[in-house]
C-alpha positions as CSV (number, residue, x, y, z in Angstrom):
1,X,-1.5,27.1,-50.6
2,X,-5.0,25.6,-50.3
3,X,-3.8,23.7,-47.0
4,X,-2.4,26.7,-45.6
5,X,-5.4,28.7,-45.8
6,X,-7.7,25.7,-44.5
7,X,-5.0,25.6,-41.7
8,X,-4.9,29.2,-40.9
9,X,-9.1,29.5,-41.0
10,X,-9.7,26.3,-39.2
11,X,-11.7,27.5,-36.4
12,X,-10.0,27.1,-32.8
13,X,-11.3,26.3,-29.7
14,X,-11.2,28.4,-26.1
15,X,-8.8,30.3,-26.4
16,X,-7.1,29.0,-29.6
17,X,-6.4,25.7,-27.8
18,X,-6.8,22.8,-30.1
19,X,-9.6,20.1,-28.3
20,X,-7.3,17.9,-28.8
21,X,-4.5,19.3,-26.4
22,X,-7.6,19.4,-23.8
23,X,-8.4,16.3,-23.9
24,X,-6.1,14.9,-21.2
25,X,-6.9,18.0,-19.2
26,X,-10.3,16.9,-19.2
27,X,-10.0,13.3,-18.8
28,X,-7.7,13.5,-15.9
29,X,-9.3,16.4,-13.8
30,X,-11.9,14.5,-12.1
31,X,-9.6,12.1,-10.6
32,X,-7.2,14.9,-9.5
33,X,-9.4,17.0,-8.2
34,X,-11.0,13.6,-5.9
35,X,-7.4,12.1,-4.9
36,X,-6.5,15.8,-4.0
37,X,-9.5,16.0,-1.8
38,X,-9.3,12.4,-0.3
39,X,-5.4,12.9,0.4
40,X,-4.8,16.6,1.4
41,X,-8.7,17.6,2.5
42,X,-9.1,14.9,4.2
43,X,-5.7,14.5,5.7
44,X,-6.2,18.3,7.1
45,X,-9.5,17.8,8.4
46,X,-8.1,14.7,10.1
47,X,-5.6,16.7,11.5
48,X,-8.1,19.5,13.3
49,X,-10.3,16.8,14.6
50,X,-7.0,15.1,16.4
51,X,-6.8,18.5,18.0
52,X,-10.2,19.0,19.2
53,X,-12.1,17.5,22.0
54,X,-14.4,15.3,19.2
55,X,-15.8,12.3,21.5
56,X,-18.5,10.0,19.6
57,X,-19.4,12.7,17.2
58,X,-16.8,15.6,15.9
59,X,-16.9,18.8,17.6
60,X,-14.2,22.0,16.7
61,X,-13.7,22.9,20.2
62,X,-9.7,23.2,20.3
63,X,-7.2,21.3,22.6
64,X,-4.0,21.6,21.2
65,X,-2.1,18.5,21.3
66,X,-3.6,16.5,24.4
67,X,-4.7,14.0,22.3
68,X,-1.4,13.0,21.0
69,X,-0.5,13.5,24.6
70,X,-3.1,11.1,26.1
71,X,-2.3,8.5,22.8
72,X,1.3,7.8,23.3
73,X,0.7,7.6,27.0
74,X,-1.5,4.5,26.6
75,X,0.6,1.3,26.7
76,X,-1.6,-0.2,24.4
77,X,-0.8,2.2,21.7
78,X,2.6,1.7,22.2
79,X,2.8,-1.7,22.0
80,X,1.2,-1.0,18.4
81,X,3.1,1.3,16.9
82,X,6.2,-1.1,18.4
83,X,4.7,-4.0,16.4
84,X,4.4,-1.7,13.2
85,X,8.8,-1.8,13.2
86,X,8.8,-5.1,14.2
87,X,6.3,-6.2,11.8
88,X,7.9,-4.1,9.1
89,X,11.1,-4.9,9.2
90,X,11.1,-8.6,9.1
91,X,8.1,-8.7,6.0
92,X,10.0,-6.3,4.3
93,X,13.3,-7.9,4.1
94,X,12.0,-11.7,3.8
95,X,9.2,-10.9,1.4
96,X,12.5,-9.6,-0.4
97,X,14.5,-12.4,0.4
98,X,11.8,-15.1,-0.5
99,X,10.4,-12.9,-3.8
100,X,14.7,-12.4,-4.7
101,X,15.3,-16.3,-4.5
102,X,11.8,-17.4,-6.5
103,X,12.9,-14.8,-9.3
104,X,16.4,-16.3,-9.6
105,X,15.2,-19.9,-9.7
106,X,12.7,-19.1,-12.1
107,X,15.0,-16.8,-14.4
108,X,17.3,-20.3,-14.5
109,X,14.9,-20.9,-17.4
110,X,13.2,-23.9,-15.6
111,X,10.5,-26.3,-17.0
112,X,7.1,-25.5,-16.7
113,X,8.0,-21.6,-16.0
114,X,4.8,-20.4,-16.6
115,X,2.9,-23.0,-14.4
116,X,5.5,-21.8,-11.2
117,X,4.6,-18.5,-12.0
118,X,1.3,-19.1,-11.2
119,X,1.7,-20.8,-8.8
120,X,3.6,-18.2,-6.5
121,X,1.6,-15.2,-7.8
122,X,-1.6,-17.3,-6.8
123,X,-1.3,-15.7,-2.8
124,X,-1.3,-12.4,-4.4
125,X,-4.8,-12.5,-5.6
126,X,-6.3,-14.2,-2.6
127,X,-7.6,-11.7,-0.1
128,X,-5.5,-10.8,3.7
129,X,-8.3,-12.1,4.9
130,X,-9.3,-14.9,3.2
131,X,-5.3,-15.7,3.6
132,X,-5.4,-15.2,7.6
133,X,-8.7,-17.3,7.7
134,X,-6.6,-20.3,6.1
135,X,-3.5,-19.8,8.0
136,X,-5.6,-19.4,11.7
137,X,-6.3,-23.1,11.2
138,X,-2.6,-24.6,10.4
139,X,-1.5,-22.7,13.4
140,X,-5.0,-23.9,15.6
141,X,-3.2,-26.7,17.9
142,X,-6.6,-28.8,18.1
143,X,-7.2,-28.9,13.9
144,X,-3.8,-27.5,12.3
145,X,-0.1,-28.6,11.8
146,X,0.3,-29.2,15.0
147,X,-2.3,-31.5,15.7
148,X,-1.6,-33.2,12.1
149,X,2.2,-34.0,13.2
150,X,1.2,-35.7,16.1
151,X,-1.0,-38.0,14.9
152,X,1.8,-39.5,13.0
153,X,2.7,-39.9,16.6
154,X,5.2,-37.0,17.3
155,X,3.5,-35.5,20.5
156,X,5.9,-33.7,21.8
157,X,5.6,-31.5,18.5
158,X,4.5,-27.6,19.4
159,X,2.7,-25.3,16.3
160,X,0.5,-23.1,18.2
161,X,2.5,-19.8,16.9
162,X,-0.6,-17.9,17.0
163,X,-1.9,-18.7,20.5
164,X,1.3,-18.0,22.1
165,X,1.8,-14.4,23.2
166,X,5.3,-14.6,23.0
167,X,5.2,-15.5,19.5
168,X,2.0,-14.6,17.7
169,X,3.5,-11.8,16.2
170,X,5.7,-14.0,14.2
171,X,2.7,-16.4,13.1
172,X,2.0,-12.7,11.2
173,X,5.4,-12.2,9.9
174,X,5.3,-16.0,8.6
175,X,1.7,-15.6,6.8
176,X,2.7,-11.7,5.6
177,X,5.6,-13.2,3.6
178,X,3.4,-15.9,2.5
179,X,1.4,-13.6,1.1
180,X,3.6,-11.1,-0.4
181,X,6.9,-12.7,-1.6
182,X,5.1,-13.4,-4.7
183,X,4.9,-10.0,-5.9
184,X,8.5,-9.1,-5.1
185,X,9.3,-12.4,-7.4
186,X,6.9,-10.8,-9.8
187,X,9.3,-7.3,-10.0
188,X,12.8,-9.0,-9.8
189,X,12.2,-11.2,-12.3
190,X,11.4,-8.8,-14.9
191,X,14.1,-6.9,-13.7
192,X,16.5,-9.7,-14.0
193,X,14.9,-10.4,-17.7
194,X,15.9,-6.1,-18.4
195,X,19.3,-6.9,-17.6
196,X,21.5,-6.9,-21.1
197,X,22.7,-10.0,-21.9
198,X,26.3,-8.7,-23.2
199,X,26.9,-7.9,-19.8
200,X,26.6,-11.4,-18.3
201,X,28.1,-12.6,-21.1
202,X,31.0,-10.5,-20.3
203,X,31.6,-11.7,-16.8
204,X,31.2,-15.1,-18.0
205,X,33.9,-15.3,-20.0
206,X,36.1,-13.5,-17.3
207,X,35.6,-16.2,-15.3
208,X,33.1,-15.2,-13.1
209,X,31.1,-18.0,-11.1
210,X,27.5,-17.4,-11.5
211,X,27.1,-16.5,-7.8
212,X,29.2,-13.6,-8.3
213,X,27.7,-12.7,-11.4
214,X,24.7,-12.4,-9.9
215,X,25.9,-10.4,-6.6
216,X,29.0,-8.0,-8.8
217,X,26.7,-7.2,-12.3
218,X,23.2,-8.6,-12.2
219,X,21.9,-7.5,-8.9
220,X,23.2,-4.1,-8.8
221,X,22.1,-3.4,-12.0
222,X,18.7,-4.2,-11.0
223,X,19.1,-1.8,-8.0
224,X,16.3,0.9,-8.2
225,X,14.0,-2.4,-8.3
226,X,14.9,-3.1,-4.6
227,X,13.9,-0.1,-3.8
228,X,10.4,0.1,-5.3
229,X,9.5,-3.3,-4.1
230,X,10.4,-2.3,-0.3
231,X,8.2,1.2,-0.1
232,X,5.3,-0.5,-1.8
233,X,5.8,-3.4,1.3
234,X,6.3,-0.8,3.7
235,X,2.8,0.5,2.6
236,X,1.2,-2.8,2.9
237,X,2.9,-3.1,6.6
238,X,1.8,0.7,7.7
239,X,-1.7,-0.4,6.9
240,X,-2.4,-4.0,7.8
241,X,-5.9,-4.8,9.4
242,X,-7.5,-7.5,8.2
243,X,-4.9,-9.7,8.2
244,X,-4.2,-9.4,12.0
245,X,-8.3,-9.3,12.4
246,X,-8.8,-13.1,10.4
247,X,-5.4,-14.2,12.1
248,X,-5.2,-13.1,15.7
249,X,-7.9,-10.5,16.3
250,X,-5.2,-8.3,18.1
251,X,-4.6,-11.2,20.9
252,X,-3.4,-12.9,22.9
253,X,-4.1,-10.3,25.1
254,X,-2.4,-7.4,22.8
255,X,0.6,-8.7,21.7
256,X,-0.8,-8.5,18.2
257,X,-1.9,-5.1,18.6
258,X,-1.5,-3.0,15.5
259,X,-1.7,0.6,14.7
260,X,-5.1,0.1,11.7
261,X,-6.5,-1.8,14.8
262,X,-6.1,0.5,17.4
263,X,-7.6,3.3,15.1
264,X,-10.9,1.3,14.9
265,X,-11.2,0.3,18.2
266,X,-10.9,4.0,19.5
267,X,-13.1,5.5,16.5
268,X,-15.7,2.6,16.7
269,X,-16.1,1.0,19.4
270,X,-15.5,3.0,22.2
271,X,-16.6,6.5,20.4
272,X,-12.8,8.6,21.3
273,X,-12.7,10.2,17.7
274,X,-10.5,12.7,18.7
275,X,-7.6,10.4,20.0
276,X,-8.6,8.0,16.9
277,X,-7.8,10.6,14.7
278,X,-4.1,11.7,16.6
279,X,-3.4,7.8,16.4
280,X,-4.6,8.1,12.2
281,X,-2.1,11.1,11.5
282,X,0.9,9.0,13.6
283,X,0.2,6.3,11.1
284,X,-0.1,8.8,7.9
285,X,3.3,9.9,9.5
286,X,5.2,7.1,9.4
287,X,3.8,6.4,5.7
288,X,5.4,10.0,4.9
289,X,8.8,9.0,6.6
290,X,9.0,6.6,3.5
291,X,7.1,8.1,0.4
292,X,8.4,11.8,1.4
293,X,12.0,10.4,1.0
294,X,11.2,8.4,-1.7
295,X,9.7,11.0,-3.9
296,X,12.5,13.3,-3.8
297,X,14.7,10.6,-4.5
298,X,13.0,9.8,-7.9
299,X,12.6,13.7,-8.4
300,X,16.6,14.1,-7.9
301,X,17.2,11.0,-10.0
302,X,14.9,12.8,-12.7
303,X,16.6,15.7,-12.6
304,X,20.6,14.3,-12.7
305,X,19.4,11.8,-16.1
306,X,18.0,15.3,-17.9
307,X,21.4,17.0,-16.8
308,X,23.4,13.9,-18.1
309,X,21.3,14.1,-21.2
């Protein structure tokens, strides 16, 4: 009886809230309120300033879409935003490919695990730019691979993928998955280690070879991982800059001609805010193509595993 009268003349706070219920409230507000301003803000004001006749400084005087209009009639641009795909497509799917194959070897419960581990999460926590710094001098003919080949007297031997305009893009691709297959080893692997053991077990004594294990039960099973790994690449394609800057600087010429860069040449360098901001809200465009999707998707998937129970 005691405890129910302490209980009942405990003194509440605002409102007859318990603090403790606020707390969260209050701990997480700041940073909500700040990533709503830096996304949505932002994102509108961005979108006012493509539409206005801003030059070095911004100005509000309104004209309509003629930015976007002048933007996508520049073959530079183009020639960006035709990279971005490019680009995108091939990182994406051999990051995957690379990251898929390290995390099987690995989950063959190899010696020294924890040293290969390492080892192929090591590019991870190097910089782009530090990584383009290192991989502009393999591909420099006079000091690189190439050059190192034929001093072992092979001179016929060609590595100058990043001087060549045909193929510098690729010398990006190349150093991208480099870079990034060592996270998506990082996520299949400890989807591989989620998968129940009965299962495989299972298949195994069906008669299943362990390739098809892998591609009837364990891989499927480890679906929704496939799926996280490629929008968080696609994220790290939409906004690459510095790699491209410490690899190829845009060139030769501008084959290598990203979006990021094309947004700071125009906003920095030659002062056309307005049409830097139009070519900003096509590249936070075709980030929304894939998070928009994406989002529902996890939303709908919410929803059906509360239905199921």
């Amino acid at each position: 009886m005691s405890l129910e009268r302490a209980s009942a003349t405990r003194p509440r706070l605002f409102g007859g809230r318990r603090l403790g219920e606020l707390v969260p409230i209050i701990v997480l507000a700041p940073s909500l309120i700040a990533s709503f301003i830096y996304v949505f803000v932002f994102s509108i004001w961005t979108l006012y300033i493509a539409m206005s006749n801003s030059s070095l400084l911004p100005s509000y005087g309104f004209v309509g879409l003629s930015n976007f209009e002048s933007l996508w009639a520049n073959r530079r641009w183009n020639i960006a935003y035709t990279n971005l795909f490019f680009f995108s497509g091939f990182y994406i799917v051999g990051s995957m490919l690379v990251g898929l194959l390290l995390a099987i070897l690995i989950d063959q419960k190899v010696r020294g695990e924890s040293v290969w581990r390492t080892i192929f999460l090591y590019p991870l926590a190097v910089s782009f730019i530090v990584t383009g710094t290192v991989w502009s001098w393999l591909y420099n003919p006079v000091d690189g691979i190439q050059a190192l080949v034929r001093s072992f007297g092979w001179t016929d031997f060609s590595f100058a993928l990043a001087s060549d305009r045909n193929y510098a893009i690729w010398a990006i691709i190349i150093t991208g998955i480099w870079q990034s297959s060592g996270f998506a080893m990082a996520l299949f692997l400890a989807g591989l280690r989620s998968v129940d053991g009965d299962i495989i077990r299972a298949a195994q004594i069906d008669g299943a070879s362990t390739f098809r294990t892998y591609r009837k039960v364990i891989l499927p099973s480890i679906a929704p991982i496939f799926l996280a790994v490629a929008v968080v690449q696609i994220q790290f394609a939409i906004k690459t800059f510095d790699l491209v800057v410490a690899l190829t600087r845009g060139g030769p010429g501008v084959s290598t001609t990203f979006p990021a860069i094309y947004v700071y040449d125009l906003m920095f360098q030659r002062g056309q805010i307005g049409e830097g901001a139009a070519a900003a809200i096509m590249m936070l465009a075709a980030l929304a193509v894939v998070l928009v999707p994406y989002s529902l998707f996890l939303v709908w998937r919410r929803n059906k595993e509360v239905r199921n129970g």
